[in-house]
C-alpha positions as CSV (number, residue, x, y, z in Angstrom):
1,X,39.3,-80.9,80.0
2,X,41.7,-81.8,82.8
3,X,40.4,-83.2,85.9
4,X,39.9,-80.6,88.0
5,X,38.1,-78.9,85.6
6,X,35.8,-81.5,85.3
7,X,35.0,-82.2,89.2
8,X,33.8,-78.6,89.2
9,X,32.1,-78.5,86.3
10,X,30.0,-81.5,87.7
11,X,29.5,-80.4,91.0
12,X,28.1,-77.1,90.3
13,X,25.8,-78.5,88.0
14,X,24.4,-80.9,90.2
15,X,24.3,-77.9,92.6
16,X,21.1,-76.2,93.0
17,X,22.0,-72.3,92.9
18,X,19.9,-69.0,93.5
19,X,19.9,-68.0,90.1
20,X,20.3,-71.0,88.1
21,X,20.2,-69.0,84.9
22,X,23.6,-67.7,85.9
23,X,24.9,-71.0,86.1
24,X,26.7,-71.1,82.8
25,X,28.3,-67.6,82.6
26,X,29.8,-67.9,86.3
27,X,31.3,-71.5,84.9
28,X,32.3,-69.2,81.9
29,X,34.0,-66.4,83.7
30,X,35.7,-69.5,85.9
31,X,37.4,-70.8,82.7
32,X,38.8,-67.3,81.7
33,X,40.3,-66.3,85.7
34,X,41.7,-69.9,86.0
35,X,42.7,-71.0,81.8
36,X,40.7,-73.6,82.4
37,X,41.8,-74.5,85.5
38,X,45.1,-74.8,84.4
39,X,46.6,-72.1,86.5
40,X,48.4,-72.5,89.8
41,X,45.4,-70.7,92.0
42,X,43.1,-73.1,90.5
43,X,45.3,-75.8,90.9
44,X,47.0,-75.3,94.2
45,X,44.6,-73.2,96.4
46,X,40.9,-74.1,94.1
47,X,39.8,-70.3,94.0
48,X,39.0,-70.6,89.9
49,X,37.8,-67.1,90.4
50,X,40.5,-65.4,90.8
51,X,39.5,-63.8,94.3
52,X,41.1,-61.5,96.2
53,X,41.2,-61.6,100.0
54,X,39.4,-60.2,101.8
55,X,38.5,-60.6,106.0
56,X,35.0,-61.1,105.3
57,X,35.7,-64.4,103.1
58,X,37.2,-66.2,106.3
59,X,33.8,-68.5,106.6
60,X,34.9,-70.0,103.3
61,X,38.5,-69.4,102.8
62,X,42.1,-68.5,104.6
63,X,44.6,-66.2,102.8
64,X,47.6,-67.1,100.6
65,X,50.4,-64.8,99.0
66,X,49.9,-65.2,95.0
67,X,52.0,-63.8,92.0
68,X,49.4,-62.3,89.7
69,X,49.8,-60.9,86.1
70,X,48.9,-58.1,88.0
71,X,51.9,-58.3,90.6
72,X,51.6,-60.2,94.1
73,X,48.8,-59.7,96.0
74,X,46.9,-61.5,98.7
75,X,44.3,-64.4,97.6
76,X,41.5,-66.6,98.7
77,X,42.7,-70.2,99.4
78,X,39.4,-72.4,99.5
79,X,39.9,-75.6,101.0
80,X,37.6,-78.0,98.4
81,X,35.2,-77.0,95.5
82,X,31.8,-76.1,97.1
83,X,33.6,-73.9,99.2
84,X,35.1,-72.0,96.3
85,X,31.7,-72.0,94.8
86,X,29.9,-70.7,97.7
87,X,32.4,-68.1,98.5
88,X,31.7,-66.7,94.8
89,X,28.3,-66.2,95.4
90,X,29.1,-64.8,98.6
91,X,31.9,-62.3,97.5
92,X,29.5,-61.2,94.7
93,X,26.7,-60.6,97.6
94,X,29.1,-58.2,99.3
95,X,28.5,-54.0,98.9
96,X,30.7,-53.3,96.1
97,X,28.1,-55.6,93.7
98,X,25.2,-54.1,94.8
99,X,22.7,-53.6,92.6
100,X,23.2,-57.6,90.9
101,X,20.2,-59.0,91.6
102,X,18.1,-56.7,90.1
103,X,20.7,-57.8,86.4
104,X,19.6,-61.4,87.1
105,X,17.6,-62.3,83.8
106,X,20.2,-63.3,81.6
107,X,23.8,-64.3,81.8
108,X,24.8,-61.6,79.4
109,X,23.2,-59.3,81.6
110,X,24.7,-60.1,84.8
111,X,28.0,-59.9,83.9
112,X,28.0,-57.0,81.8
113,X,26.7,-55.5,85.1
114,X,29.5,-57.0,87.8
115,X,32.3,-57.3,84.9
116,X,34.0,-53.6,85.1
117,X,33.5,-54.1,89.2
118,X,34.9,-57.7,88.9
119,X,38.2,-56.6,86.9
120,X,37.9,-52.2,86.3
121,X,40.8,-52.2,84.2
122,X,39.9,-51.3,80.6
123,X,41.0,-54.1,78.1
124,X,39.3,-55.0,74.3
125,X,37.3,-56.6,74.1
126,X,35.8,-55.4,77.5
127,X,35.9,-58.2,80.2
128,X,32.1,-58.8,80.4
129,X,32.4,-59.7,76.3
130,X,36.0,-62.2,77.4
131,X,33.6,-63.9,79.7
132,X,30.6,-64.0,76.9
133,X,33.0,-65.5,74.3
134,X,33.2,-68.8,76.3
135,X,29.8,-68.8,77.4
136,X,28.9,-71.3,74.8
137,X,31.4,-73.5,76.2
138,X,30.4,-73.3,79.8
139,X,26.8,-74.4,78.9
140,X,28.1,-77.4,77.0
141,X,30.4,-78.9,79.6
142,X,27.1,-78.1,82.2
143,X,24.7,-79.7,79.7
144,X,27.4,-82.8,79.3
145,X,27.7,-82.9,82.8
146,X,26.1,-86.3,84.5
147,X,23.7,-85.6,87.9
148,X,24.5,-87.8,90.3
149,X,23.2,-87.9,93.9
150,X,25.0,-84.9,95.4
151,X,22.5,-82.2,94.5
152,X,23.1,-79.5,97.1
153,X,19.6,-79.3,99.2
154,X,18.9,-75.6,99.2
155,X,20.6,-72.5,97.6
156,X,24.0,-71.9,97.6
157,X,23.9,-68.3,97.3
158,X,24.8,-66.3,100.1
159,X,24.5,-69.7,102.6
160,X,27.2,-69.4,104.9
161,X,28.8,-72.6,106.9
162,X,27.4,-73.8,110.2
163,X,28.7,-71.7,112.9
164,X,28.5,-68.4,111.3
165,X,24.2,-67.3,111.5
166,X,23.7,-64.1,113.6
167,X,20.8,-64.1,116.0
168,X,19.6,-60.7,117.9
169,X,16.7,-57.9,117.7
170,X,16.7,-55.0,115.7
171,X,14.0,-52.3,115.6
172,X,13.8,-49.7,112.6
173,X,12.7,-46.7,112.9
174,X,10.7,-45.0,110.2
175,X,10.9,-40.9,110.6
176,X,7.9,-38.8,110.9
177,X,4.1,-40.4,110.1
178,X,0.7,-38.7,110.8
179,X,-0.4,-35.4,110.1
180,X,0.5,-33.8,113.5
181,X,3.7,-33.2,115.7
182,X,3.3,-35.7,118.4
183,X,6.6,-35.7,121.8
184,X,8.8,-33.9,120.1
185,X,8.5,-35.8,116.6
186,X,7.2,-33.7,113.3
187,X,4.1,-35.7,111.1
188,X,6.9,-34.4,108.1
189,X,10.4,-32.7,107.9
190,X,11.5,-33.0,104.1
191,X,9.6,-32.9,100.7
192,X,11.3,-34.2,97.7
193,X,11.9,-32.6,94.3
194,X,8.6,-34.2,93.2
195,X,6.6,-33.5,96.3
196,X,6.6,-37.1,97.9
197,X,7.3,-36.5,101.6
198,X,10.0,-38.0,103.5
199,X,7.6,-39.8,105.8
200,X,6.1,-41.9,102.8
201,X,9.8,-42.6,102.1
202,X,10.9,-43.6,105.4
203,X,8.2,-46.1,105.9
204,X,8.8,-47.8,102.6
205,X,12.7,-47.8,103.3
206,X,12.0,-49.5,106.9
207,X,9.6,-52.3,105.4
208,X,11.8,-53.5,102.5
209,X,14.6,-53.4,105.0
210,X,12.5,-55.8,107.2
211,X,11.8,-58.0,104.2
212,X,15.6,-58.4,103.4
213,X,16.4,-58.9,106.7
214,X,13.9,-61.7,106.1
215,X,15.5,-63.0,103.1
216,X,18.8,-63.0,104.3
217,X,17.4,-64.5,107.9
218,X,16.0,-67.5,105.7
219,X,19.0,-67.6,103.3
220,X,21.3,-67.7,106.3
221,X,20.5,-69.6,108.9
222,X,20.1,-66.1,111.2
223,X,17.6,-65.8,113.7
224,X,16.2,-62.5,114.0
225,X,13.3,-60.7,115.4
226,X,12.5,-57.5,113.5
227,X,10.3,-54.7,115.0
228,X,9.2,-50.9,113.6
229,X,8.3,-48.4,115.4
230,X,5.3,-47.7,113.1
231,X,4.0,-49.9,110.1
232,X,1.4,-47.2,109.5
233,X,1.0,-43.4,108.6
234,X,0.7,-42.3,112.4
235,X,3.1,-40.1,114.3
236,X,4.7,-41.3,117.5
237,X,6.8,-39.5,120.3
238,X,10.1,-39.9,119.6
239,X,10.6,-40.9,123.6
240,X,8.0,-43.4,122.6
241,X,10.2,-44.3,119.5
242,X,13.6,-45.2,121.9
243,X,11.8,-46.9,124.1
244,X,10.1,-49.7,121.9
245,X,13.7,-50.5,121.4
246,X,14.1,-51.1,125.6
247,X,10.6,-52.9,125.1
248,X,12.1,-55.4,122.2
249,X,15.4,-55.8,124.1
250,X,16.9,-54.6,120.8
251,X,20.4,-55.4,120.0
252,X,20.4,-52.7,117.1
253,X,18.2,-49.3,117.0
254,X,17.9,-47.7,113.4
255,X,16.3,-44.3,113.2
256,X,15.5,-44.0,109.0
257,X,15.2,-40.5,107.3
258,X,15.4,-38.2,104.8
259,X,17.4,-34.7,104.2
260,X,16.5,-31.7,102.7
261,X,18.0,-28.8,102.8
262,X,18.2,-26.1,99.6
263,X,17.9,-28.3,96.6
264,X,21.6,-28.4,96.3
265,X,23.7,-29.9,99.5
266,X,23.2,-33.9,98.8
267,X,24.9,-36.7,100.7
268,X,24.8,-39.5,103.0
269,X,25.5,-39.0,106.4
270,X,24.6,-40.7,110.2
271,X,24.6,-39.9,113.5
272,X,24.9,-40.6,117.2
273,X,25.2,-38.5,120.4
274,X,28.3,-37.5,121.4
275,X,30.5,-39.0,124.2
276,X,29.3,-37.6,127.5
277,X,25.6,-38.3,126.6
278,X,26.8,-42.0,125.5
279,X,27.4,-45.3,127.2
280,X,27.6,-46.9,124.2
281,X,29.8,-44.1,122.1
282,X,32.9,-46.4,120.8
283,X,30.1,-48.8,119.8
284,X,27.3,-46.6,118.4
285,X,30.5,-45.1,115.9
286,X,31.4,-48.3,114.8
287,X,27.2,-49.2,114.1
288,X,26.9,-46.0,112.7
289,X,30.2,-46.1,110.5
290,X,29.2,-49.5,109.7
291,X,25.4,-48.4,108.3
292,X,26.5,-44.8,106.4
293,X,28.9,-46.9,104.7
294,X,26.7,-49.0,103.2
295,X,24.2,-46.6,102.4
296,X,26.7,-45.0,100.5
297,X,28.0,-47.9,98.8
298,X,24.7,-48.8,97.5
299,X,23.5,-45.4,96.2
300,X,27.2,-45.0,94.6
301,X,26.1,-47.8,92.5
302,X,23.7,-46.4,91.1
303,X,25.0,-42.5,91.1
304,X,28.4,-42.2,91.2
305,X,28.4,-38.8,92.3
306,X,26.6,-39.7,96.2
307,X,28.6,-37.6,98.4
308,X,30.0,-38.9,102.2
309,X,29.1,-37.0,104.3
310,X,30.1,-39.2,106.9
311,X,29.4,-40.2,111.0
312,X,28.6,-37.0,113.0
313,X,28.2,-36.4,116.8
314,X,24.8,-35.0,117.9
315,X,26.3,-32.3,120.7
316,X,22.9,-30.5,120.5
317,X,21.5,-30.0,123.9
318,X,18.0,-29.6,124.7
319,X,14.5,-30.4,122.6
320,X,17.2,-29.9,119.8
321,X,19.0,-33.0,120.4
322,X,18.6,-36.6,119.1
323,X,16.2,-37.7,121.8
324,X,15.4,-41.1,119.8
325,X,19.0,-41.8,120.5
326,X,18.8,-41.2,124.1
327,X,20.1,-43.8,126.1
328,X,17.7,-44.4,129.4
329,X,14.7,-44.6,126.8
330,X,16.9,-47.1,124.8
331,X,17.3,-49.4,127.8
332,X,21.0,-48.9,128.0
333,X,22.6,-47.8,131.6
334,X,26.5,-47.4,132.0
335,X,26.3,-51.4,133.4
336,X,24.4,-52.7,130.9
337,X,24.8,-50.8,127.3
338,X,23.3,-53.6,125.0
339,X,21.5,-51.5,122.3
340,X,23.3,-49.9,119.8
341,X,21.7,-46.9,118.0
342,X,22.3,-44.5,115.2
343,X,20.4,-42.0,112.8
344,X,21.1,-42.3,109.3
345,X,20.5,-39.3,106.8
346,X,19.9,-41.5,103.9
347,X,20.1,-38.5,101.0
348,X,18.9,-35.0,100.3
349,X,15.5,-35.8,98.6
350,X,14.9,-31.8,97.5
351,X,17.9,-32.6,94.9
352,X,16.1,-33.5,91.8
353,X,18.8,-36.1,90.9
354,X,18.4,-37.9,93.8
355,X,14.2,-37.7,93.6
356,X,15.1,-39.0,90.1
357,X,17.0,-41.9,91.0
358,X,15.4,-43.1,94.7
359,X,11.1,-41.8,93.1
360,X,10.9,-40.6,89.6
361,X,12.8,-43.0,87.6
362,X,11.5,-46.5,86.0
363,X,14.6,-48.6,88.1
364,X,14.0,-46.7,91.6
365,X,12.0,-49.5,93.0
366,X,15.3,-51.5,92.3
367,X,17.2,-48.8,93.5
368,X,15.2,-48.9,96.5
369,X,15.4,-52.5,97.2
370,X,18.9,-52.7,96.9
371,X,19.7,-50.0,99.6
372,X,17.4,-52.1,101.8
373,X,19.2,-54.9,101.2
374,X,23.0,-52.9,101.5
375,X,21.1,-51.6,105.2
376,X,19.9,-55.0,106.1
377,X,23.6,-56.6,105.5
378,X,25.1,-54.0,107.7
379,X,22.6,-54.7,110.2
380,X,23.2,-58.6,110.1
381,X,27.1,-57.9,110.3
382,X,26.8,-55.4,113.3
383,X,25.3,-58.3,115.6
């Protein structure tokens, strides 16, 4: 074991990590990107990982120009060890891994799970089983490894570096409630497959969104104030809805529902009022780009076949329109456009696929929690 090697090895065992159970196939998939720490990314620019750039990774790393077996490409160049270690767990907390925590339990698990993400190209033995061949040898070197005095004091997972919490307001929006129409706002609009209606599934959707803004808040160092515009089965005007939002001062307004439509037409899609009927149009697209994406992201995870459906302008006119996006009941004037808002479309619920994955099957609560959590990232990023 060369030195390098063995510097990591015993800092991240004296490291205290999320999912310490994970400990010694990370350390195992370490030694097959870097041989060991023998190659010249290891060596040179400490990313044993073998990860890629990306803009998001600039808390813990800068970018550096790398010949690959796969060909040059751009890397992460971390500038000591715990940064390399915390930037894993934060690259594996982006979109594309969603889905990981809930394949936490073993080792074997977890990277059978973010291995064909990790490196897609097929190979035998199958990357996942590369990494698994060396586990055995991770857990010795961790087990061997002395603990000193530089125990990290609190999780490293997705902890970013001083400077970089987020602080603002955000109020959620769950669609529909109640059993009558109430300003403009229906008690219900869709049914699933199953016959669970889309105001049960909004209200769920908006609380585990508010716990993993929660989690993340206390992960991160963010300071966060997170309101709904109903924690109950009631029905509220949707002027009533905006303006909680001008109440809170909110930074971010999210409007949650469900489509339906013929039991076949499925997808993901968002919305925001269109230009003349917007102070904040350039911004609201980018909110709204930002959340669909990660909606879709997340259910793509789990169901490949999740169509985009993309971000689409509201240019209805009259009771028709979007009026929970309307900016006066928002709080936003053309001098002072703070609060961002969008509608997201989360998926057609009358498609018995989707019922399947998001209500009917044993993993939907996982399903569930993870597109809470894909939402609650976006959120955080957008402030």
């Amino acid at each position: 074991m060369n030195s390098l090697l063995r510097d990591l090895v015993n800092l991240y065992a004296a490291l205290t990590i999320e999912f310490p159970q994970l400990k010694a196939v990370t350390l195992a998939q370490w030694l097959l990107e870097s041989g060991r720490a023998t190659s010249a990314l290891a060596q040179d620019h400490y990313n044993f990982g073998g990860i890629k750039w990306r803009e998001e990774m600039q808390p813990y790393a800068t970018k550096v120009s790398y010949d690959a077996s796969d060909g040059r490409g751009d890397y992460c160049d971390f500038g000591n060890l715990e940064d390399f270690i915390r930037g894993y767990w934060f690259f594996i907390d982006r979109p594309p891994y969603a889905g990981w925590r809930s394949h936490t339990a073993t080792g074997q698990e977890f990277i059978e799970f973010i291995g064909p993400i990790y490196a897609p190209a097929p190979s035998t033995p199958s990357y996942a089983q590369k990494v698994l061949n060396l586990l055995s040898e991770a857990a010795g070197l961790l087990d061997d490894a002395p603990l000193g005095d530089d125990a990290s004091d609190g999780p490293v997972v997705v902890s970013p570096p001083a400077g970089t919490a987020k602080s603002g307001v955000i109020v959620l929006d769950p669609g529909h409630g109640g059993t009558a129409n109430v300003g403009g706002s229906s008690a219900n609009n869709a049914t699933s497959f199953s016959g669970i209606l889309e105001k049960q599934m909004t209200l769920d959707l908006a609380r585990r969104v508010q716990q993993a803004l929660g989690d993340l808040a206390a992960a991160g160092g963010h300071d966060l104030k997170v309101f709904l515009t109903r924690s109950s089965d009631v029905n509220i005007g949707i002027q009533a809805r905006a303006r909680t939002a001008k109440a809170k001062n909110a930074d971010l307004f999210l409007s949650l529902h469900f489509n339906a439509f013929n039991g076949q037409s499925s997808g993901t899609e968002a919305f925001i009022r269109s230009r003349p009927r917007n102070v904040n149009y350039d911004a609201d697209l980018q909110f709204a780009t930002r959340v669909q994406s990660a909606v879709l992201r997340s259910l793509r995870t789990h169901r490949p076949a999740t169509r985009d459906r993309g971000v689409k302008v509201d240019t209805t006119s009259g009771p028709g329109g979007l009026g929970v996006l309307n900016d006066p009941d928002l709080g936003n004037t053309e001098g002072d456009a703070r609060c961002r808002a969008c509608l997201v479309e989360t998926e057609f619920i009358d498609v018995k696929e989707v019922d399947d994955l998001l209500n009917r099957n044993p993993a939907a609560p996982a399903v569930r929690r993870d597109l809470a959590l894909a939402i609650a990232t976006a959120l955080i990023d957008a402030l």
